[in-house]
C-alpha positions as CSV (number, residue, x, y, z in Angstrom):
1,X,-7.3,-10.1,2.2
2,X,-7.3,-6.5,1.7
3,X,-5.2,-4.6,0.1
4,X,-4.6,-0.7,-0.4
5,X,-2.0,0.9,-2.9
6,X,-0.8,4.2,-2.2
7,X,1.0,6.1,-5.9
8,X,1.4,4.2,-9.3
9,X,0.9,5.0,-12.3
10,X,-2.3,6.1,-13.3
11,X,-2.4,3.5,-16.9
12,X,-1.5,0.8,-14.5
13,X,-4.1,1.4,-11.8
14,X,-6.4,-1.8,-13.5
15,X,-4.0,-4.0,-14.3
16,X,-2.6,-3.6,-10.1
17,X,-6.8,-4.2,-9.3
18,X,-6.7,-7.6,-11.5
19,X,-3.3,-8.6,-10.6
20,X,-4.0,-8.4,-6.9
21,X,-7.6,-9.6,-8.0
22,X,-5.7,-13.3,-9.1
23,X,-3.7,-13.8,-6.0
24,X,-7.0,-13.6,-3.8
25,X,-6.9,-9.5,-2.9
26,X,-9.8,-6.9,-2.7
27,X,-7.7,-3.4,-3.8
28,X,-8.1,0.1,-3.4
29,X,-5.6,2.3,-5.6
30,X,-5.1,6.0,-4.3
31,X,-2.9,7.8,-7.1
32,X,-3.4,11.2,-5.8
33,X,-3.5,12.8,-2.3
34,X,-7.1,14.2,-1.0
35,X,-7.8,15.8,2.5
36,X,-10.4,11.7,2.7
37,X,-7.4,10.3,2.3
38,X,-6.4,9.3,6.3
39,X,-10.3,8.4,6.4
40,X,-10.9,6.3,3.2
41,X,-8.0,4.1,3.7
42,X,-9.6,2.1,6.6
43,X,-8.2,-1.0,7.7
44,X,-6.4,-3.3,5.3
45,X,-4.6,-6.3,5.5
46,X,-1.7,-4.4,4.4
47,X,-0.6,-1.3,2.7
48,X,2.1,-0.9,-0.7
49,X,3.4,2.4,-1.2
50,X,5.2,3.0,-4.7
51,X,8.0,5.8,-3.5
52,X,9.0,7.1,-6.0
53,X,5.4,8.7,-7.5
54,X,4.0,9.9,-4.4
55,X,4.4,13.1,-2.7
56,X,5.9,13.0,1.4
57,X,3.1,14.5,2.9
58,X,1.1,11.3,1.3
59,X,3.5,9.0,2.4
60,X,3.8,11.2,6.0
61,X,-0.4,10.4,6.0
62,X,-0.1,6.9,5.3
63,X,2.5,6.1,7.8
64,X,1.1,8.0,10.4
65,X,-2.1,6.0,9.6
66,X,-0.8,2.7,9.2
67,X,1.4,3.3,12.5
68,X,-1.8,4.0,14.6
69,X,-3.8,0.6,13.2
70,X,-1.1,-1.2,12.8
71,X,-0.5,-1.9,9.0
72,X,2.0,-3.6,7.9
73,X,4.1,-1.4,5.0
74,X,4.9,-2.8,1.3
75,X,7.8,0.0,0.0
76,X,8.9,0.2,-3.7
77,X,10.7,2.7,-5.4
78,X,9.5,1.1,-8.5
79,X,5.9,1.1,-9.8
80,X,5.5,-1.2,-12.6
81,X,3.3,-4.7,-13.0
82,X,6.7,-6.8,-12.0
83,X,7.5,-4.2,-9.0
84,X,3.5,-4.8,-8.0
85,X,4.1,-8.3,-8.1
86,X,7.6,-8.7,-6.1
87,X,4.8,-6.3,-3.3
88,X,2.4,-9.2,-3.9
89,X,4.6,-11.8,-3.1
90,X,5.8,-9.8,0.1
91,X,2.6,-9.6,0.9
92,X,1.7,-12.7,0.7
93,X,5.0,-13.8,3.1
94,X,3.8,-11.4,5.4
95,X,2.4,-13.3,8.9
96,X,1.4,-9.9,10.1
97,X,4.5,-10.1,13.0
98,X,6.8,-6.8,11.4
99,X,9.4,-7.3,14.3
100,X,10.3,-10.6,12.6
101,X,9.5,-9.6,8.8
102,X,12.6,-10.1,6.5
103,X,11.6,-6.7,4.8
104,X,11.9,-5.2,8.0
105,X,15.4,-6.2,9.1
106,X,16.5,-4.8,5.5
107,X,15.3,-1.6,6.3
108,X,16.6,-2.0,10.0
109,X,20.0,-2.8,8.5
110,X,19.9,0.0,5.7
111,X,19.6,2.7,8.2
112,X,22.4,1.8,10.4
């Protein structure tokens, strides 16, 4: 499965490659915006975006991308190992159907 990480913290970026690396994921980690961003990601399996150390218009480029393939969306505020690995296990729950995904009808709920 493959995996792309959008923000983190930049003394963390190996230890979210060889974390995802022992559950069975191939990850790319994309700390900073660049104008390759839209075109590097490709298409993962899914997408985890830490919040809270990325800028909007990186989040507004991800989104937009992940709308058009259809990508399912990990959110944390939080970028630590333990916050990577609670995005791991979502991950991992994830069967790829988002109108039925737990993580979804949280959001769903949050906004109303």
């Amino acid at each position: 499965m493959n995996l792309v990480i959008v923000g983190g913290n930049e003394k963390l970026k190996k230890d979210y490659i060889n974390l995802a690396k022992e559950k069975g994921h191939k990850t790319k980690v994309y700390l900073n915006m660049s104008s390759k961003l839209n075109k590097s990601i490709g298409s993962p399996d899914a997408l985890v975006i830490f919040t809270s150390v990325v800028s909007h218009k990186m989040i507004d480029v991800v989104q937009k991308h992940a709308k058009k393939k259809n990508i399912p969306i990990i959110r944390h505020k939080n970028s630590s190992k333990c916050a990577f690995l609670e995005c791991l296990e979502m991950v991992d729950e994830c069967l790829g159907n988002c109108n039925e995904c737990k993580c979804n009808k949280l959001l769903k709920q949050n906004k109303t």
